[in-house]
C-alpha positions as a Markdown table, in Angstrom:
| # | Residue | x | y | z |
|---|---|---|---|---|
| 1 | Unk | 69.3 | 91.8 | 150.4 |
| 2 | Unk | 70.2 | 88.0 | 149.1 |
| 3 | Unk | 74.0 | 88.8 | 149.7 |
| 4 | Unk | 72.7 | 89.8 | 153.2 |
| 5 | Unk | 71.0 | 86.3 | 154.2 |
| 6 | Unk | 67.7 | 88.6 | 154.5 |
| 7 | Unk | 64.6 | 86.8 | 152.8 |
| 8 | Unk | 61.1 | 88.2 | 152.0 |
| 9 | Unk | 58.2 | 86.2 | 152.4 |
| 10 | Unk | 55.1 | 86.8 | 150.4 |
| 11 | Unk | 52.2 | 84.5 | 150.7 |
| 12 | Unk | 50.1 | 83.4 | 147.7 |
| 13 | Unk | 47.7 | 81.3 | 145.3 |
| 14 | Unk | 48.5 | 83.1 | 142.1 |
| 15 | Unk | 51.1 | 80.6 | 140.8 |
| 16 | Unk | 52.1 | 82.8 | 137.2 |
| 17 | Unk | 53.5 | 85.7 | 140.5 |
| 18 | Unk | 54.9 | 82.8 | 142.4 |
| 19 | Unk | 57.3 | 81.8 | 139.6 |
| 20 | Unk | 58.2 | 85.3 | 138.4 |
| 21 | Unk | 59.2 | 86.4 | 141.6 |
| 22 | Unk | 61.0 | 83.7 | 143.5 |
| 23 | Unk | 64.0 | 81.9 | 144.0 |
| 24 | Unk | 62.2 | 79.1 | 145.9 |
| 25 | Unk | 58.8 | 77.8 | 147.4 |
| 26 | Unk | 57.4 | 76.2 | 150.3 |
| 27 | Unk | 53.8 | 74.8 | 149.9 |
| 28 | Unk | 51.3 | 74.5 | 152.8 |
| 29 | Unk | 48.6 | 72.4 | 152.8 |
| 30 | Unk | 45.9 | 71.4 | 155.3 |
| 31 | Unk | 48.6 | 73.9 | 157.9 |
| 32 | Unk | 51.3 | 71.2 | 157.1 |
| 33 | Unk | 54.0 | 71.7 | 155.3 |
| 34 | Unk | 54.3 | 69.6 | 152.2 |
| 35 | Unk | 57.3 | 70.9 | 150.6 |
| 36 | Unk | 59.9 | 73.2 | 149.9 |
| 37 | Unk | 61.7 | 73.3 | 146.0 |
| 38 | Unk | 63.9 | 75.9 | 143.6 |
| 39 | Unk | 61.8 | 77.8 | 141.4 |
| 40 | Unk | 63.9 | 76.8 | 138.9 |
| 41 | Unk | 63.5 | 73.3 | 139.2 |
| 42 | Unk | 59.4 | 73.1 | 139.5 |
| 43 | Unk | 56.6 | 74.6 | 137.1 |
| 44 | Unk | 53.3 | 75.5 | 138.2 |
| 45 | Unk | 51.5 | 72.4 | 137.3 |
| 46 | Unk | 53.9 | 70.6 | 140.1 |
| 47 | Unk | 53.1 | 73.4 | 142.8 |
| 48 | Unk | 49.5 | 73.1 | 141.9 |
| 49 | Unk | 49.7 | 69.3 | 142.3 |
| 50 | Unk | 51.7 | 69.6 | 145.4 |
| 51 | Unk | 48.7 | 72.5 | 146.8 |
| 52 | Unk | 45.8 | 70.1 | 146.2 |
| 53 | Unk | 47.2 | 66.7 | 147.0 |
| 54 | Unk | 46.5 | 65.2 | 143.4 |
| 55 | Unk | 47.0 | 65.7 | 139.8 |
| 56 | Unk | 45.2 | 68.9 | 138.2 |
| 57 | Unk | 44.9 | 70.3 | 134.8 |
| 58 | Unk | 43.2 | 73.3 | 136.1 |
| 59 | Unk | 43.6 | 74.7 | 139.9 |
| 60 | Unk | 39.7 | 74.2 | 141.8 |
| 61 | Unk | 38.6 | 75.7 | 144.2 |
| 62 | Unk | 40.1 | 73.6 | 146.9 |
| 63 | Unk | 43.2 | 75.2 | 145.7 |
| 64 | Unk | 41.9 | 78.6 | 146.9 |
| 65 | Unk | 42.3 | 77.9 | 150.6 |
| 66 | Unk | 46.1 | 76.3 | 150.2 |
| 67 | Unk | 49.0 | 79.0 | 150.1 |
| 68 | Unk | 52.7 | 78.8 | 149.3 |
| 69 | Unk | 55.5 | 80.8 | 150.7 |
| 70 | Unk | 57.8 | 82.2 | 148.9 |
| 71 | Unk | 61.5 | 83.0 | 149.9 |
| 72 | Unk | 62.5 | 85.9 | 147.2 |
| 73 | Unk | 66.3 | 87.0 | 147.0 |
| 74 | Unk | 66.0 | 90.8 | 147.1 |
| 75 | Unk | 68.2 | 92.7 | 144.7 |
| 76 | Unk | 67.8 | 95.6 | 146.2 |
């Protein structure tokens, strides 16, 4: 599907799936969007900073209600 232009979008807090799965992520917070980075150049620590607005060792639950997008390249 990737050789296609197609994308799949799947929506999600769980950050370990977010970077197993994806080729890049948008993050949302507050509605806004906040921004948009390869997978391969972030970690999880950086999306959960971006999610909350602050440094974190340890996602709160103020995380919970911030999501990120994920554009996958399909191999199918």
């Amino acid at each position: 599907m990737a050789e296609q232009g197609r994308s799949i979008i799947i929506i999600s807090h769980k950050l370990s799936e977010v970077m197993a799965v994806s080729d890049r992520v948008s993050v949302l917070r507050d509605g806004k969007h906040v921004a948009t980075v390869n997978t391969s150049n972030t970690c999880p620590e950086e999306l959960a900073r971006l999610m909350v607005g602050r440094e974190t060792s340890v996602l709160s639950r103020e995380s919970r209600t911030c999501f990120v997008t994920l554009f996958w390249k399909c191999g199918i």
